[in-house]
C-alpha positions in Angstrom: 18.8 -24.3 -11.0 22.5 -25.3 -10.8 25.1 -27.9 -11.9 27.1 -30.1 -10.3 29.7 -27.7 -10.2 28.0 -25.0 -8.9 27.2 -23.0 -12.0 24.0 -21.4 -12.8 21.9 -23.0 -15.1 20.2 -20.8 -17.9 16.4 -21.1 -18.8 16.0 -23.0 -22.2 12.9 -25.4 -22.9 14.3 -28.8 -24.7 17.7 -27.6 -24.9 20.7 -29.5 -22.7 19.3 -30.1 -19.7 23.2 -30.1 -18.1 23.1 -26.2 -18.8 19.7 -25.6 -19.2 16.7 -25.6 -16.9 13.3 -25.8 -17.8 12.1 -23.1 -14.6 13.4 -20.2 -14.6 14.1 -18.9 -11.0 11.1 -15.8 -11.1 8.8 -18.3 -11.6 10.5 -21.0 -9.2 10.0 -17.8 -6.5 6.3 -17.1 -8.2 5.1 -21.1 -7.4 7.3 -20.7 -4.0 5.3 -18.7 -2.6 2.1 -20.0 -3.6 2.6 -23.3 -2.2 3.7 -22.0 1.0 0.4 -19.7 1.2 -1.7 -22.3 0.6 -0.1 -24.5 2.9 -0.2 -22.5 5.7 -4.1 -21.7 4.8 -4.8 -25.5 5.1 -2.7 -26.0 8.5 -4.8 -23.1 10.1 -8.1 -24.2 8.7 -7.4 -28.2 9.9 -6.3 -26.1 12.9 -3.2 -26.8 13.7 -2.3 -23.1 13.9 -4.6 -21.7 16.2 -5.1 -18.0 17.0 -4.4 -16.9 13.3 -8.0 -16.4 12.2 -9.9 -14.1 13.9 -13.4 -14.9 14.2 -15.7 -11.7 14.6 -14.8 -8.5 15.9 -17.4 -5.5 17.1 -15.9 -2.0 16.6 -18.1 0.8 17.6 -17.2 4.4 16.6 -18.0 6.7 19.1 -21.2 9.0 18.5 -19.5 11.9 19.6 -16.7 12.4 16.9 -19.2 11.8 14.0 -20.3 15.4 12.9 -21.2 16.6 9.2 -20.8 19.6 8.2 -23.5 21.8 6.8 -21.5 23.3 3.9 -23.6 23.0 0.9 -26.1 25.5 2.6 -23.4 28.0 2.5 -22.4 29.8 -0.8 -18.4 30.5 -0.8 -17.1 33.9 0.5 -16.0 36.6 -1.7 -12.1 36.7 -1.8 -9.5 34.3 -2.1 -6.2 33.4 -1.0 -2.6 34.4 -3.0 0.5 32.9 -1.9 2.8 35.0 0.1 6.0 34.5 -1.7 8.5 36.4 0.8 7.2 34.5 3.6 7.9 31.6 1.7 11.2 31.4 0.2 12.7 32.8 3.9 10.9 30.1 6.2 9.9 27.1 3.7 6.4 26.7 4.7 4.1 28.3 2.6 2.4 31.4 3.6 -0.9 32.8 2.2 -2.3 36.1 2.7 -6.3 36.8 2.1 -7.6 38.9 -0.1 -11.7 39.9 0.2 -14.1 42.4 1.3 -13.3 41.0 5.4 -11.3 39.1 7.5 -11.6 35.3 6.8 -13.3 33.4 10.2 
């Protein structure tokens, strides 16, 4: 990656090797950090890393906050909703104001 005198070497295949490297450093990073993946995946399988696999773990969602809604059964409402643009542009938020034959539930 460097010569003797500090410099950065550029990447160049089978060109002076006293300027030239034959890795460049994305890939140097690239096979970095595969080798040190895989070697910590073979210390914790042998295990000599204990703790970092977990073996099973039960989770049980509570019945309670399961519920589905019955909407297909219900046709839409008549109206719909238009943005209120004065409420808008004072507070930020947006605003929407219903328009139909009755007051939205």
């Amino acid at each position: 990656m460097f010569t003797p005198d500090g410099v950065w070497k550029e990447f160049g295949i089978g060109r002076n090797p006293e300027t030239h490297t034959w890795m460049p450093f994305w890939l140097f990073c690239i096979l970095w950090s595969l080798v040190s993946y895989l070697v910590i995946v073979l210390l914790a399988d042998a295990g000599f890393l204990p703790g970092l696999w977990v073996s099973h773990v039960e989770v049980e969602s509570p019945a309670g906050r399961i519920k589905t809604a019955n909407v297909a059964n219900k046709g839409p409402k008549p109206g719909y909703y238009m943005l209120n643009t004065e409420g808008t542009g004072v507070e930020g938020v947006p605003k929407y104001i219903y328009l139909g034959p009755a007051a939205p539930e």
